[in-house]
N, C-alpha and C positions, 0 to 999 in steps of 0.2 A: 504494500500500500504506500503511496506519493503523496506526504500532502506539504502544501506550502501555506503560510497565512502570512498574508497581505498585513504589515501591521504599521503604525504610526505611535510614534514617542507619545505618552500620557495618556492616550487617547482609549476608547473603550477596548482596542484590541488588546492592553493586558490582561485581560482575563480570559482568553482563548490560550495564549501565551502563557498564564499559569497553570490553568486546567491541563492543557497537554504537555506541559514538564512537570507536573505532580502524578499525571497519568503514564509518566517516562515514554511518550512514542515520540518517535522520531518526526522530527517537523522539520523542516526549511522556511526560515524566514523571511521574506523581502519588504523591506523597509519602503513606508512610501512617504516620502517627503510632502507632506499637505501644504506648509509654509510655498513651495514651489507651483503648487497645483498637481501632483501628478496623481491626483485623484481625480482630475477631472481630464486626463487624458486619454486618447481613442480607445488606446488599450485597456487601461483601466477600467474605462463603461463597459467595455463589450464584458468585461467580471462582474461586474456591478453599477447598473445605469441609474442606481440611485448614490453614487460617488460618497459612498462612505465606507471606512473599516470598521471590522476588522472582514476580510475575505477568506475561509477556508477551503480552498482547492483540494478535494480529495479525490485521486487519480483523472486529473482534467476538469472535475467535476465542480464551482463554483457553490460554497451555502452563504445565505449570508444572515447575518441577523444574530444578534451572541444569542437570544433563549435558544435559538434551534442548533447554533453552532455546541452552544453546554452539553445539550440534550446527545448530540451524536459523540460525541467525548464520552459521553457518560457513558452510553449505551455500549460502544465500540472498544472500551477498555474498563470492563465490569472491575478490575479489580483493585482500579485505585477508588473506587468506591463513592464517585463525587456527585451521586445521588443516594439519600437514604433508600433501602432494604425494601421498606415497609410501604406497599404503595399510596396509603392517606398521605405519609411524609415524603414523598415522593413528589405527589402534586403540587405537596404546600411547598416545597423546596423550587419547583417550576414554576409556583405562585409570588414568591420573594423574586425569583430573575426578572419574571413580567412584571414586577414593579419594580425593581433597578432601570428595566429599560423603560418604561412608560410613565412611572411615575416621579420617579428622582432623576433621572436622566435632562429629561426636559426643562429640570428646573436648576441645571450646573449650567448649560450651554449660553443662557443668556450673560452669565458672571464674566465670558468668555467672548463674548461676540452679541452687545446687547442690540445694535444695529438691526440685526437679522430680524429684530423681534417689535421696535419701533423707528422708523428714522427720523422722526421732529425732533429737530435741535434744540439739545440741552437735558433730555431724556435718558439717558444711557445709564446714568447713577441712580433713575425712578426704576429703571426695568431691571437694575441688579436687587436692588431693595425688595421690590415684590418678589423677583426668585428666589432669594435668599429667604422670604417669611416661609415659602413654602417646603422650602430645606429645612425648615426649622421645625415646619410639622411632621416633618419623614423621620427625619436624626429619633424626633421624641417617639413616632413611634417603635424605631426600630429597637431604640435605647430600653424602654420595655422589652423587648421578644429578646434582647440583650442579658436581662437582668439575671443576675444566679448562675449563668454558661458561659463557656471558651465561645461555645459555635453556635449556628441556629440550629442543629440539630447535634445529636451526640457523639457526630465527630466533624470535622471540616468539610464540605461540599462544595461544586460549584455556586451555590448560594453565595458563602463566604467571600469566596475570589470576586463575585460580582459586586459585592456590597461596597468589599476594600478598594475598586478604583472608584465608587459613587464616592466613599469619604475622603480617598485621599485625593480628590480634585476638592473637592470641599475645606479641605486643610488649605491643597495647593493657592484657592481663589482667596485664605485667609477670612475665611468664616470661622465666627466664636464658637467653638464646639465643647470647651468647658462645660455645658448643660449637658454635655451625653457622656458621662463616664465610662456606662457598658460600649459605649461605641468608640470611644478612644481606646479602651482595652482591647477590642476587639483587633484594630487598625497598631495595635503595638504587639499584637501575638502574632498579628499577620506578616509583620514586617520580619519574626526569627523565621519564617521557615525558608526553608533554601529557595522554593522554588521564586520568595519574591526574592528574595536578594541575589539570586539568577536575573534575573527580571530587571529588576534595579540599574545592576550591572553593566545589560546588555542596552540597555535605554538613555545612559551616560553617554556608549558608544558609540552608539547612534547618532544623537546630538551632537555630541563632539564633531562625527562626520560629517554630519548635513551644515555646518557651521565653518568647516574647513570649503567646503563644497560652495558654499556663499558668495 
């Protein structure tokens, strides 16, 4: 089996990039420079014509979308385990990625690029403010399903990995997270395992290159 993923420094393709070094298969990376556009280059649509990461090519095969990209990780290497067992904890662990991607997702991107979201001059620090309330209601509720556990389930799953780049963009954009204790614990447990500081690592390197590349 071949597969490559399409990925970008910070961006949501770390968590395809941890799931499948915590699931140990073998991946090829290619780094796509977004700062440059070449996410919106010919090649790139003809992978993905809606020009975003992360891309999983498996054997020529284009997925795109991190819940479905988790799900065939999961599925395809039963025995790094990075969906629970038990199929109620199963869905609800499916249930947490659809709201990393639908619910907390939506509400980092403006922090990032608030333009996209109003252009009337002078607006940009309104539309971080409103995304940021609504970070505020995610973090709390997560900070509960947080409380008393390492993980949301009773061991690490793709859930986890998908949570950890939701907060640590949220760190990154310099949001007060002091209100979420279980969720900075969470995002400091996250940080010893190999697979992010693999991660970490290779994302410096990157940077570094696209930066020399300039």
């Amino acid at each position: 089996m071949k597969l490559q993923l399409y990925y970008a420094p910070v961006a949501c393709s770390l968590v395809p990039y941890l799931t499948l070094t915590e699931a140990g298969a073998d991946f090829e990376v290619l780094p796509v420079n977004m700062g440059k556009g070449q996410h919106n280059t010919p090649d790139y649509l003809r992978l993905n014509p809606k020009h975003k990461v992360p891309v999983l090519v498996i054997d020529g095969e284009p997925l795109t979308e991190n819940v479905a990209i988790q799900i065939w990780i999961a599925r395809n290497f039963p025995q790094a385990k990075l969906l629970p067992a038990d199929p109620m904890k199963e869905v609800k662990a499916i249930s947490i990625m659809a709201w990393c991607a639908s619910g907390i997702h939506p509400a980092l991107t403006p922090n990032a690029n608030p333009k996209r979201y109003c252009d009337l001059p002078g607006t940009e620090d309104n539309v971080k403010q409103c995304a940021q309330k609504l970070l505020v209601e995610n973090f709390t509720v997560a900070d509960d399903m947080l409380a008393g556990r390492e993980w949301f389930f009773d061991h690490f799953t793709a859930a986890d990995a998908y949570f950890f780049w939701c907060f640590r963009r949220a760190v990154i954009f310099k949001l007060d997270v002091s209100p979420f204790p279980n969720c900075v614990a969470h995002y400091e447990r996250m940080q010893e395992r190999a697979s992010v500081k693999k991660l970490i690592a290779y994302e410096k390197q990157v940077q570094e290159g696209f930066a020399k590349a300039a």
